[in-house]
DRENROKE-870793 format. One record per residue (C-alpha): residue number from 1; residue in one letter; chain; x negated, y, z negated. Coordinates in steps of 0.2 Angstrom, whole numbers, plus 5000, padded with zeros to 4 digits. Last residue first. Example, Ala and Ser with C-alpha at 12.3 -4.5 7.8 and 13.67 -1.06 7.14 Angstrom:
<rokes>
@n=2&res=S&chain=A&xx=4932&yy=4995&zz=4964
@n=1&res=A&chain=A&xx=4938&yy=4978&zz=4961
</rokes>
This chain:
<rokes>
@n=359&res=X&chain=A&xx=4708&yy=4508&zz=4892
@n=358&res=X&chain=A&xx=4706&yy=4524&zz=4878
@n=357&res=X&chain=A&xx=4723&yy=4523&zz=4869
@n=356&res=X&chain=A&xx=4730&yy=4538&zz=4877
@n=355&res=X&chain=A&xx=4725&yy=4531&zz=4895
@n=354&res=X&chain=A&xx=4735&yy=4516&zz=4892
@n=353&res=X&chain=A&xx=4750&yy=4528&zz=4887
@n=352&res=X&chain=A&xx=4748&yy=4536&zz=4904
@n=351&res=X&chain=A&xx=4748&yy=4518&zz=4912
@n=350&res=X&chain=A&xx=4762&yy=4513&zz=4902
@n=349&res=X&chain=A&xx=4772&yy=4528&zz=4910
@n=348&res=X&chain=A&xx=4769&yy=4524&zz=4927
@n=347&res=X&chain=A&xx=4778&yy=4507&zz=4924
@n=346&res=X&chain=A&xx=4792&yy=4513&zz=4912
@n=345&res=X&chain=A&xx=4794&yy=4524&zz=4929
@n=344&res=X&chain=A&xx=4794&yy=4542&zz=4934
@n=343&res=X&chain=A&xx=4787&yy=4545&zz=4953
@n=342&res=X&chain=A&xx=4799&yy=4532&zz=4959
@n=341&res=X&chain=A&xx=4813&yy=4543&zz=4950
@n=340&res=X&chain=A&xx=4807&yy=4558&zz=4959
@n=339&res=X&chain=A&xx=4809&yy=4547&zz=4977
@n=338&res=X&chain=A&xx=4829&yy=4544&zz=4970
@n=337&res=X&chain=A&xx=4831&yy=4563&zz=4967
@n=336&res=X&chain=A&xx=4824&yy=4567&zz=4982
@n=335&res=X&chain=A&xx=4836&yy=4556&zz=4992
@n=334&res=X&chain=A&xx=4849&yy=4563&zz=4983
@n=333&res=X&chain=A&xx=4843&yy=4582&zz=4987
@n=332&res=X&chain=A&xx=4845&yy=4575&zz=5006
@n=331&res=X&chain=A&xx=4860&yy=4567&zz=5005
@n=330&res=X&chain=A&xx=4867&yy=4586&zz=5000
@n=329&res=X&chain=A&xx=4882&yy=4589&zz=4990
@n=328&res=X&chain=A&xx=4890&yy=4606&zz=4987
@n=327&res=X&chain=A&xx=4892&yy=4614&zz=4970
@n=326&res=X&chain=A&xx=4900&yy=4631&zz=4970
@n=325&res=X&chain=A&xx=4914&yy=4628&zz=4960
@n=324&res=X&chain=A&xx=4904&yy=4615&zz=4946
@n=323&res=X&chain=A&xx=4890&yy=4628&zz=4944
@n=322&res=X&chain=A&xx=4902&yy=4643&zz=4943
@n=321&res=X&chain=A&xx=4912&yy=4632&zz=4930
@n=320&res=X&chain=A&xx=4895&yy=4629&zz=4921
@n=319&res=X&chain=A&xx=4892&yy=4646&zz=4919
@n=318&res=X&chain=A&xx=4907&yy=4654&zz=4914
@n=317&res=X&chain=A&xx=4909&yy=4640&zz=4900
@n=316&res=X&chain=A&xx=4892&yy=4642&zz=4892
@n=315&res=X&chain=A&xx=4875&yy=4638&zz=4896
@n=314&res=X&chain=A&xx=4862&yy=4652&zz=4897
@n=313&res=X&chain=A&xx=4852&yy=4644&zz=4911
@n=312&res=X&chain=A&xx=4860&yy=4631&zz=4923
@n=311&res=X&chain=A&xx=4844&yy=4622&zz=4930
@n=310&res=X&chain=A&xx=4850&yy=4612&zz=4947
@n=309&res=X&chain=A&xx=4841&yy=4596&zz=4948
@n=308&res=X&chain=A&xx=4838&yy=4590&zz=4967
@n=307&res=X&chain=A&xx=4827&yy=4606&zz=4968
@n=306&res=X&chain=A&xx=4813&yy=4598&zz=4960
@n=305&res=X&chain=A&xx=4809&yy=4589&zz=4943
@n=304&res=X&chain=A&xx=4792&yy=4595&zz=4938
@n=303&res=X&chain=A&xx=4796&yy=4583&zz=4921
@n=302&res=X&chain=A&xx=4787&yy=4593&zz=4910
@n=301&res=X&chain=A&xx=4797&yy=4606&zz=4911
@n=300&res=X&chain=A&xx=4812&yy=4598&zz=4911
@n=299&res=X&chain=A&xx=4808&yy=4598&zz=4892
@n=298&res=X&chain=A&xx=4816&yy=4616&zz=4890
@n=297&res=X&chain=A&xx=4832&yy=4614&zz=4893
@n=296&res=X&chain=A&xx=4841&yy=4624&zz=4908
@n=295&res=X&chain=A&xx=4858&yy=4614&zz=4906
@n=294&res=X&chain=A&xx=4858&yy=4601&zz=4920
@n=293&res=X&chain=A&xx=4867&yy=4599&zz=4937
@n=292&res=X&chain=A&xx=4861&yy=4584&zz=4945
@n=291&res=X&chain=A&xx=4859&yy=4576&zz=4962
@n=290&res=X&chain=A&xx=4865&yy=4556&zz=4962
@n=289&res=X&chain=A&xx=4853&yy=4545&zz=4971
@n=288&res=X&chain=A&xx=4854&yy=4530&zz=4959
@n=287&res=X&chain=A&xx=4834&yy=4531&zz=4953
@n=286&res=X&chain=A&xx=4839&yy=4549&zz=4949
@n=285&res=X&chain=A&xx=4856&yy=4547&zz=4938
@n=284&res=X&chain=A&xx=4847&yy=4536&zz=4927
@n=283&res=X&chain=A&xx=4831&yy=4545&zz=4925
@n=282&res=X&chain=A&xx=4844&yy=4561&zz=4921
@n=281&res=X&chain=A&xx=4852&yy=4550&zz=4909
@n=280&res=X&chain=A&xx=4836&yy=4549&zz=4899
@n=279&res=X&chain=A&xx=4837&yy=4567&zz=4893
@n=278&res=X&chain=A&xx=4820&yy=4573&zz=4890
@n=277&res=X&chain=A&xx=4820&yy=4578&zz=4870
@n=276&res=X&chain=A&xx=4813&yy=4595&zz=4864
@n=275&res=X&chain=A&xx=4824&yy=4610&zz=4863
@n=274&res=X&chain=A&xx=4840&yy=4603&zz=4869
@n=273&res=X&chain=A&xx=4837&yy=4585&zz=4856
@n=272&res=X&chain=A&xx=4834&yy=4600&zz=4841
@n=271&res=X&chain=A&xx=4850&yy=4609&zz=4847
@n=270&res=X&chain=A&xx=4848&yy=4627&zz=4852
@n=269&res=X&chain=A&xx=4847&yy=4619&zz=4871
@n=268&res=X&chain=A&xx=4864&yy=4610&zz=4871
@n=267&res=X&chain=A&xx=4864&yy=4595&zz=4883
@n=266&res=X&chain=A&xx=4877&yy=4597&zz=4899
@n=265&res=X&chain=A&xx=4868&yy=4585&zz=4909
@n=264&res=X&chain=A&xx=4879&yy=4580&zz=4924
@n=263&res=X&chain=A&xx=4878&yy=4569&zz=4935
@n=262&res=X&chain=A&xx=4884&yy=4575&zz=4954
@n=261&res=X&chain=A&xx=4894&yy=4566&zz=4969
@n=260&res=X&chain=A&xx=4901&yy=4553&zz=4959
@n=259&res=X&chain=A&xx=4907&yy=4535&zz=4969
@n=258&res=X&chain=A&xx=4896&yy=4522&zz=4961
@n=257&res=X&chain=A&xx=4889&yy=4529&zz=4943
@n=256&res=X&chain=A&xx=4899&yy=4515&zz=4934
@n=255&res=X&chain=A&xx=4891&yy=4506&zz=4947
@n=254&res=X&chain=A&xx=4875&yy=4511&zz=4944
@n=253&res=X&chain=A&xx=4878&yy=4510&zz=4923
@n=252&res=X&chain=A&xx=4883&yy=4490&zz=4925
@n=251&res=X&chain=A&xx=4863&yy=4484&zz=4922
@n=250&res=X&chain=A&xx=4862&yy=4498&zz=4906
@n=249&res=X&chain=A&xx=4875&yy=4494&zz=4899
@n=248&res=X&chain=A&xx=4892&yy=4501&zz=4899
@n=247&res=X&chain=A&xx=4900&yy=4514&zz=4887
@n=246&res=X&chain=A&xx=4920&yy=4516&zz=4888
@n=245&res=X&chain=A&xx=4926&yy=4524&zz=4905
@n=244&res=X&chain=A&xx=4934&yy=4542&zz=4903
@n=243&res=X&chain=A&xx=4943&yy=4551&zz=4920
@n=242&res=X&chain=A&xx=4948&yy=4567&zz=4914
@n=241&res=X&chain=A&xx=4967&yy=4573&zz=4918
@n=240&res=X&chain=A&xx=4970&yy=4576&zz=4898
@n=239&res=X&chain=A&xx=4956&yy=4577&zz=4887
@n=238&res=X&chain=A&xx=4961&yy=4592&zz=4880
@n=237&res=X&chain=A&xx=4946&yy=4599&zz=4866
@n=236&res=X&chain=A&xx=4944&yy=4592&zz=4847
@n=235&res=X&chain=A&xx=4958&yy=4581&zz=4843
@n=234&res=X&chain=A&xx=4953&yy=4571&zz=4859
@n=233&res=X&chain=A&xx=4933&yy=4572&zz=4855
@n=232&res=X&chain=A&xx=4942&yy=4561&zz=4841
@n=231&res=X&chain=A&xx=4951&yy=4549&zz=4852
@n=230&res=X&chain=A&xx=4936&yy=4547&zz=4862
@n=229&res=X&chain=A&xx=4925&yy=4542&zz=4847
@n=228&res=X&chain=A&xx=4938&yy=4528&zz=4844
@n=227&res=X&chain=A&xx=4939&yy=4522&zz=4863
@n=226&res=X&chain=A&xx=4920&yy=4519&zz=4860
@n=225&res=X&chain=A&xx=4906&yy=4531&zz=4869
@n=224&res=X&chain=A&xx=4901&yy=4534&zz=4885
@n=223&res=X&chain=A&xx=4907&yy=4534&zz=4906
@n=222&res=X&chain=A&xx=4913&yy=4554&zz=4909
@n=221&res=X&chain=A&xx=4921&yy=4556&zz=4923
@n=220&res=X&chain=A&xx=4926&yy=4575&zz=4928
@n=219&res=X&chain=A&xx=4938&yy=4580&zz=4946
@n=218&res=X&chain=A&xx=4936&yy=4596&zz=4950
@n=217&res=X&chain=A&xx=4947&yy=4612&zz=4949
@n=216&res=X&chain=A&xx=4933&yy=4626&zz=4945
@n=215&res=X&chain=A&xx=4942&yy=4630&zz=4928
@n=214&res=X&chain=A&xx=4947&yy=4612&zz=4923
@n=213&res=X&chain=A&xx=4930&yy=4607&zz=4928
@n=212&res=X&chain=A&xx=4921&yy=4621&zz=4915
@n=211&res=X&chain=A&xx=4934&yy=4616&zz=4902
@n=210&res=X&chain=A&xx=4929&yy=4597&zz=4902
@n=209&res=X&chain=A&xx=4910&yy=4603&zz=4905
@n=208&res=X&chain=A&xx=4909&yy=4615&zz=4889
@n=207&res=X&chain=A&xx=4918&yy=4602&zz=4878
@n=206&res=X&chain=A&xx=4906&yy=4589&zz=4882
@n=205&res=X&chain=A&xx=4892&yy=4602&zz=4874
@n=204&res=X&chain=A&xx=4879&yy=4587&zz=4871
@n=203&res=X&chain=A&xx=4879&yy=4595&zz=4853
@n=202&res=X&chain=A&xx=4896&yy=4587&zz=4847
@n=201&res=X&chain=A&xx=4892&yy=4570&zz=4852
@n=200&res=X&chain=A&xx=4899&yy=4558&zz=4864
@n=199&res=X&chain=A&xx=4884&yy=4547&zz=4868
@n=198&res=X&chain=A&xx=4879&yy=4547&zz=4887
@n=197&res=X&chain=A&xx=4885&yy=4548&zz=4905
@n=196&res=X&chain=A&xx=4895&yy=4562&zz=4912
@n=195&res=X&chain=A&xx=4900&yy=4561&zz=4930
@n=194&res=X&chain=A&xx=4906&yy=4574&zz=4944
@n=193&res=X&chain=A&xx=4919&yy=4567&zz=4953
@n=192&res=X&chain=A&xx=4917&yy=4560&zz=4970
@n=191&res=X&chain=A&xx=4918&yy=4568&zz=4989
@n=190&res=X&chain=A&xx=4901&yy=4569&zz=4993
@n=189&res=X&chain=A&xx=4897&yy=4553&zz=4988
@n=188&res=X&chain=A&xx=4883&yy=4545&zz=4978
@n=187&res=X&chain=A&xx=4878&yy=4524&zz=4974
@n=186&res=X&chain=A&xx=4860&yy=4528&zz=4984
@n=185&res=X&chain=A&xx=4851&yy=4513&zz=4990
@n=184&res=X&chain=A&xx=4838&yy=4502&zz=4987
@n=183&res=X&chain=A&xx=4840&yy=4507&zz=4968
@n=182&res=X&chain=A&xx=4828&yy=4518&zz=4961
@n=181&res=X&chain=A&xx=4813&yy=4513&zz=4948
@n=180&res=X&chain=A&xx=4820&yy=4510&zz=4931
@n=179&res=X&chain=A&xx=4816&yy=4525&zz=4920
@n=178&res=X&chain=A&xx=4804&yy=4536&zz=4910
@n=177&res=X&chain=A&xx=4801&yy=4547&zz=4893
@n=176&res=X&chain=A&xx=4789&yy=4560&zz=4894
@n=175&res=X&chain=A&xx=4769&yy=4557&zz=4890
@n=174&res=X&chain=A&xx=4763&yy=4572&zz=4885
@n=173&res=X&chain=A&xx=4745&yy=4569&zz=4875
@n=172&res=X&chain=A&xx=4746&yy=4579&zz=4861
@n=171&res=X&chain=A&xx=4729&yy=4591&zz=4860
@n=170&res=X&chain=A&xx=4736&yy=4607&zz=4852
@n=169&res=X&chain=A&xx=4729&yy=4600&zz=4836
@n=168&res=X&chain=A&xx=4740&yy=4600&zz=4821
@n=167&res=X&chain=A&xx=4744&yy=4617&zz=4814
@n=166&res=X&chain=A&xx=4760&yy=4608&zz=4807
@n=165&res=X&chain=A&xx=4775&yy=4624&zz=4815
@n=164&res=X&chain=A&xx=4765&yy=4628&zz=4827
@n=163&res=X&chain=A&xx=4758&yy=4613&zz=4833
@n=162&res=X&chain=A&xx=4776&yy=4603&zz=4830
@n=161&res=X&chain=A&xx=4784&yy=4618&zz=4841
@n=160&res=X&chain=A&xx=4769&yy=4618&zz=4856
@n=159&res=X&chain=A&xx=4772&yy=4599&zz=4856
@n=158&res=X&chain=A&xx=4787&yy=4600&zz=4856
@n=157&res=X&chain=A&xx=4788&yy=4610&zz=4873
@n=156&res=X&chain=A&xx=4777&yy=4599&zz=4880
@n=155&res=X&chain=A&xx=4788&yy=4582&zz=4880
@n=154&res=X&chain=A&xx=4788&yy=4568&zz=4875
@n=153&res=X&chain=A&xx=4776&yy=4570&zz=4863
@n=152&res=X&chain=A&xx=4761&yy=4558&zz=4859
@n=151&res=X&chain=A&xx=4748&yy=4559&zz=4844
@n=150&res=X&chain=A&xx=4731&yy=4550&zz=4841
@n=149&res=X&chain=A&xx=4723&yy=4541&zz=4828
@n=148&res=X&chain=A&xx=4739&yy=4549&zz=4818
@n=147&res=X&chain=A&xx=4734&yy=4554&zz=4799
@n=146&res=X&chain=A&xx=4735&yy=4572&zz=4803
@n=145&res=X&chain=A&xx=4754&yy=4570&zz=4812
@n=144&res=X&chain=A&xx=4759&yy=4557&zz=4797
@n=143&res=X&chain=A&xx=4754&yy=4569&zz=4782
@n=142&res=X&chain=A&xx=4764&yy=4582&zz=4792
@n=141&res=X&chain=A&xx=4779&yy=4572&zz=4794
@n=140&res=X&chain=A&xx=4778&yy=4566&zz=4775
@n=139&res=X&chain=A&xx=4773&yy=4585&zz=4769
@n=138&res=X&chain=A&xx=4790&yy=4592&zz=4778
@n=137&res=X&chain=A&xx=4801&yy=4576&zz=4773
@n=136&res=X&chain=A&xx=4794&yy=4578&zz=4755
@n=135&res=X&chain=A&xx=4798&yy=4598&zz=4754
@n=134&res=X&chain=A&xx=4815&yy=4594&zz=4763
@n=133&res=X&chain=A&xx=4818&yy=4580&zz=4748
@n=132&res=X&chain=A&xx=4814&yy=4593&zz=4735
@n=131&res=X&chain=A&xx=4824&yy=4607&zz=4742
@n=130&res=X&chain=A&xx=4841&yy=4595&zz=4742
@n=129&res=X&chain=A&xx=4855&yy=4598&zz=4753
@n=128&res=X&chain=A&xx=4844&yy=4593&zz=4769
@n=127&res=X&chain=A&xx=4841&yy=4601&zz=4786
@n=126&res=X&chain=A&xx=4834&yy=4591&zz=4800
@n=125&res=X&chain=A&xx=4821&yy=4604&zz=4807
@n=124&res=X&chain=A&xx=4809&yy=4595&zz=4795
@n=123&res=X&chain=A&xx=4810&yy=4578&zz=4809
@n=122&res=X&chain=A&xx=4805&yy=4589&zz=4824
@n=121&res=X&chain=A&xx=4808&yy=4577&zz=4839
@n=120&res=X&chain=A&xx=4802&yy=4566&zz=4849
@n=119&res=X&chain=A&xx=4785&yy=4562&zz=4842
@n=118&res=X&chain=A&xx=4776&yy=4547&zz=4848
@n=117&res=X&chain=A&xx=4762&yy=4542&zz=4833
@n=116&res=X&chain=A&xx=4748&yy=4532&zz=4838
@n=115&res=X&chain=A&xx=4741&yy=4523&zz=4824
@n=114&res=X&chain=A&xx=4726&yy=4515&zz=4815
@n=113&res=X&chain=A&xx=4727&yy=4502&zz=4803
@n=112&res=X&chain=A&xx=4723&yy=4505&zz=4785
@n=111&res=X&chain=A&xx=4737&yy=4495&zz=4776
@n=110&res=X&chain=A&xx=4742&yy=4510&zz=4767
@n=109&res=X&chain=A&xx=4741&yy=4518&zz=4787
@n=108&res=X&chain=A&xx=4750&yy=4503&zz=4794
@n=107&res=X&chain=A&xx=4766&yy=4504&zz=4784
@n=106&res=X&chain=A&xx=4767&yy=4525&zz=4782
@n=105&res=X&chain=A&xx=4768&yy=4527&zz=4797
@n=104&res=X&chain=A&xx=4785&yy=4518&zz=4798
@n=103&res=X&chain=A&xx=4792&yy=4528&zz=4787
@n=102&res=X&chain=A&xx=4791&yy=4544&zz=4799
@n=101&res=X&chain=A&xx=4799&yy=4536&zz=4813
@n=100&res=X&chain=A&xx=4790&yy=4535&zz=4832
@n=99&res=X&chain=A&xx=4776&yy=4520&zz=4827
@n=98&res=X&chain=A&xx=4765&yy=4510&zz=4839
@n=97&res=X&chain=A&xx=4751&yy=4502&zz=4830
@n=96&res=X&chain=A&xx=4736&yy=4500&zz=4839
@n=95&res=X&chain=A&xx=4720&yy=4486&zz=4838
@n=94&res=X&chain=A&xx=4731&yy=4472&zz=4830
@n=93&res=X&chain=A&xx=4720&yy=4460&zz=4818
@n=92&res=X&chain=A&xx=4725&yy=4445&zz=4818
@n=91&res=X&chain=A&xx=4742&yy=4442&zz=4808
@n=90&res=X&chain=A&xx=4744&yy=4431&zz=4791
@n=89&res=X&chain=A&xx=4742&yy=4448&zz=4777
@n=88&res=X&chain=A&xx=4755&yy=4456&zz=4791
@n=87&res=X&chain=A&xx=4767&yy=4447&zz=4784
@n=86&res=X&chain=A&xx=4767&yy=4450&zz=4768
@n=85&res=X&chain=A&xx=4765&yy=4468&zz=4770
@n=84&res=X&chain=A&xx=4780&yy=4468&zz=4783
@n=83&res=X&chain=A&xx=4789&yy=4460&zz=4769
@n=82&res=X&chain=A&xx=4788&yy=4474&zz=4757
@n=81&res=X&chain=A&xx=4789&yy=4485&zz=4771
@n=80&res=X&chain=A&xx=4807&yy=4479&zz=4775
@n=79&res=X&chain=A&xx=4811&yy=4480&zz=4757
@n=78&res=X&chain=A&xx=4807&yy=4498&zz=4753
@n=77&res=X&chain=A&xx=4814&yy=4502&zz=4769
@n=76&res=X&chain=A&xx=4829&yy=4496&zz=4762
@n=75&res=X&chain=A&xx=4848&yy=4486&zz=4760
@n=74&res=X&chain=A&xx=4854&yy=4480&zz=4746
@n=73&res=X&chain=A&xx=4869&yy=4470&zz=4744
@n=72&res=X&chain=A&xx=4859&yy=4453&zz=4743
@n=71&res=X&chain=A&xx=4842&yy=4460&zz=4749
@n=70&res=X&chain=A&xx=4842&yy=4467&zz=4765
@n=69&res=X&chain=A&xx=4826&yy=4474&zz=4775
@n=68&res=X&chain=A&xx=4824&yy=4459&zz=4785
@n=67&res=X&chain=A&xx=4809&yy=4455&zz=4796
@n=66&res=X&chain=A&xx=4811&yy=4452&zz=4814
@n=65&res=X&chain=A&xx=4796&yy=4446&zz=4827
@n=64&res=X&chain=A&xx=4796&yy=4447&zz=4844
@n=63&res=X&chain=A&xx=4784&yy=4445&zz=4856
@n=62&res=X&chain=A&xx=4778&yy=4452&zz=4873
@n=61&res=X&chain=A&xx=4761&yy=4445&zz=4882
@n=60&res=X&chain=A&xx=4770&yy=4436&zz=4895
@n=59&res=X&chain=A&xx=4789&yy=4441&zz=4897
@n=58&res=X&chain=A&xx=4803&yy=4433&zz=4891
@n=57&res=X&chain=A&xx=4823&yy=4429&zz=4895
@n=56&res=X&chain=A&xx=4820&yy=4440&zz=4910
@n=55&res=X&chain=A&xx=4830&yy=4451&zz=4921
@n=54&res=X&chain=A&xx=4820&yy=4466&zz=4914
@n=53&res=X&chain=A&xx=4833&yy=4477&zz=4905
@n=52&res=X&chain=A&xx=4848&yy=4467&zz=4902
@n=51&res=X&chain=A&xx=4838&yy=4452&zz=4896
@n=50&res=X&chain=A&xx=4826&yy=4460&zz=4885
@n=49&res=X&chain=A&xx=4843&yy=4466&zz=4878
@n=48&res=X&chain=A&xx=4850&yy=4448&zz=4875
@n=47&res=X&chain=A&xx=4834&yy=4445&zz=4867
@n=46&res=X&chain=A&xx=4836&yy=4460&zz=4855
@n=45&res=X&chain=A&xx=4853&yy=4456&zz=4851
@n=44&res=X&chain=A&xx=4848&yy=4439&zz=4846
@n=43&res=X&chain=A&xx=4834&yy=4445&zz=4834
@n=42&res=X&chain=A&xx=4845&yy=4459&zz=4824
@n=41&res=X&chain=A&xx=4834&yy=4463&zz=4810
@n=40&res=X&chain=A&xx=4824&yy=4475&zz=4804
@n=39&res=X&chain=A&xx=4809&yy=4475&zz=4820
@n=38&res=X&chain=A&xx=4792&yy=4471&zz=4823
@n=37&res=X&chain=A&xx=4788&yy=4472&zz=4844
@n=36&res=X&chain=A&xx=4771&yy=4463&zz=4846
@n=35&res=X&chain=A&xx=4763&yy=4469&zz=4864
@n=34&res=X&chain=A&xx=4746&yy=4461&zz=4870
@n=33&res=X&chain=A&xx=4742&yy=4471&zz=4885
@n=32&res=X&chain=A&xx=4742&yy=4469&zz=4903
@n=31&res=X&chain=A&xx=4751&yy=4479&zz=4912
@n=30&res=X&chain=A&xx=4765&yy=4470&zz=4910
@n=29&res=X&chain=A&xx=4764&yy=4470&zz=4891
@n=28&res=X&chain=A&xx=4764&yy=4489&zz=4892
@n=27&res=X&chain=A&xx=4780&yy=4489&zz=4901
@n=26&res=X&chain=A&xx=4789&yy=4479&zz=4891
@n=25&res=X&chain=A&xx=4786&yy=4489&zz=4876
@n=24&res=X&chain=A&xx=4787&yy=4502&zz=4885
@n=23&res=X&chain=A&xx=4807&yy=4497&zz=4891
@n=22&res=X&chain=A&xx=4810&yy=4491&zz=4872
@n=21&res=X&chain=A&xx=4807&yy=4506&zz=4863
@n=20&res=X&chain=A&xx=4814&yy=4519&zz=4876
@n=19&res=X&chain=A&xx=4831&yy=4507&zz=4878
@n=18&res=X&chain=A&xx=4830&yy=4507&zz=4857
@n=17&res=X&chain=A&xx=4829&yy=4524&zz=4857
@n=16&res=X&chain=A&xx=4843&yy=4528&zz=4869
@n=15&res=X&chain=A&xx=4855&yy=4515&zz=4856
@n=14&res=X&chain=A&xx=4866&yy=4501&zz=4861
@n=13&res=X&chain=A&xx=4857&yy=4484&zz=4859
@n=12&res=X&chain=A&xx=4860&yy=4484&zz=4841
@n=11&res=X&chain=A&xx=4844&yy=4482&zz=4832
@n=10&res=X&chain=A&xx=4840&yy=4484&zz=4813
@n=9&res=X&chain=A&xx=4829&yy=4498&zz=4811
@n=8&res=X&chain=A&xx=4809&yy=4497&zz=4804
@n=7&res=X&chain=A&xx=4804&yy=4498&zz=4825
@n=6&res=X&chain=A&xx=4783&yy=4495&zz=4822
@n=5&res=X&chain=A&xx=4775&yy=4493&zz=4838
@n=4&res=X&chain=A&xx=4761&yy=4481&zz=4835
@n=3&res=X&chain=A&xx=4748&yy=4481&zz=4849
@n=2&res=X&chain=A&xx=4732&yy=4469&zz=4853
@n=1&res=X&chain=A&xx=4721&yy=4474&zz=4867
</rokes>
């Protein structure tokens, strides 16, 4: 089978979507199909990052093509698509197309191709100044659901939200997002910090677990972001006595990770990621053996993760300090963390995806 995933977005080599974008890609040529990733741009970074994440400067059945959405100073999907179209007029015919931004729906269906869509989030939750713009992002996201050959969500609880809100068939196929299988050994410690991993961002409620470990009296790391973006969460909450480390990639994450006793995923439920999106960090901090502490969010349901994750329901500071206080490590809740990770692979998840597209 013959598959064009469609990214219309420059690539950096930094972002979560572009680590779940290139790991299925990956994934689904190694199981055995023909896999053409069509990108905006950034051609060496790309290959650098197929590097990171499989070990390989190539892998059988996975292309690469970059088209340019520039044109002197401008810079469009109206571009991009108008050399997509050109050069999809000299391709073979692709049986799929693989498509998670609104825009790039639109490509394959004006050119009468089939899609899958993979939903992660509620695009007309994203509110905008102008009315008529929200009235064309709500019918655009609606127009691509009902044209979709089939539709993906990551988790179940968008689904339920996008078939609520759409009407669109209740039959999503959930396909969560997935990790690296576990490391040959756990990187954990009883007597480590707690550990923070991700972007630094007002709605992944970092101010909640710097004040929650200055009230329980234990050490924080947090490993993400640039030393500009720390600056500013600075003049937002005190920083002082945490333990920050810049972002790393994704090969340098387990020992960033080396040493903590605990990762931490301190996502905001009322924000669209808390409601809907499975936090990849909590693949990360699995596959090394670290138990985690997690806001109670609503896509962990999908994910059956056991006791290993400890669910902190109504998230605010009181909560997360009696969490942080009362914490106490167990080798065997990282063990089960690392044999959940096993169970939730780019692997397993190509075969789920294979499924969606009838092989």
């Amino acid at each position: 089978m013959r598959l064009l995933y469609l990214y219309p977005e420059e690539w950096t080599g930094r972002r979560a979507r572009e680590v779940h974008t290139l790991s299925t890609c990956v994934a689904l040529a190694q199981a055995g199909m023909e896999v053409t990733l069509v990108t905006a741009g950034g051609s060496s970074e790309l290959q650098a990052h197929l590097q990171e994440i499989s070990g390989a400067a190539e892998i059988a059945g996975l292309h690469f093509v970059t088209l340019s959405r520039t044109l002197g100073p401008l810079r469009s999907a109206v571009i991009f698509s108008s050399h997509f179209k050109r050069w999809l007029r000299n391709q073979p015919r692709f049986d799929w197309t693989y498509v998670i931004h609104l825009k790039a729906a639109e490509m394959p269906r004006d050119a009468g191709m089939r899609y899958l869509y993979e939903a992660h989030e509620i695009f007309d939750e994203t509110p905008l100044k102008n009315p008529s713009r929200q009235n064309r992002l709500h019918e655009l996201e609606r127009d691509v659901l009902f044209g979709a050959g089939a539709c993906v969500a990551t988790s179940a609880a968008l689904a339920s939200a996008l078939h609520e809100r759409y009407g669109v068939p209740a039959d999503f196929a959930i396909v969560p997002n997935a990790g690296s299988p576990p490391l040959d050994r756990r990187v954990s410690a009883s007597d480590g910090p707690f550990i923070y991993c991700g972007s630094i961002a007002d709605w992944k409620g970092l101010d909640l677990i710097i004040h929650a470990s200055r009230d329980a009296q234990v050490p924080l790391k947090i490993v993400g972001g640039s030393l500009k973006e720390w600056h500013r969460l600075g003049g937002e909450v005190d920083t002082g006595g945490i333990t920050w480390q810049p972002r790393v990639s994704l090969g340098e994450l387990p020992k960033a990770l080396t040493g903590a006793c605990a990762g931490l995923v301190s996502t905001q439920p009322q924000t669209p990621s808390g409601r809907y999106s499975c936090p990849m960090k909590l693949f990360d901090y699995a596959r090394c053996g670290l138990p985690v502490l997690s806001t109670a969010l609503p896509s962990l349901e999908s994910l059956d993760v056991g006791s290993w994750c400890r669910q902190i329901p109504a998230a605010t500071r009181a909560t997360w300090t009696d969490a942080l206080k009362n914490f106490r490590y167990d080798i065997a809740q990282a063990d089960a963390a690392q044999s959940w990770a096993g169970n939730h692979t780019w692997a397993q998840r190509a075969e789920l995806l294979k499924r969606v597209f009838g092989l």
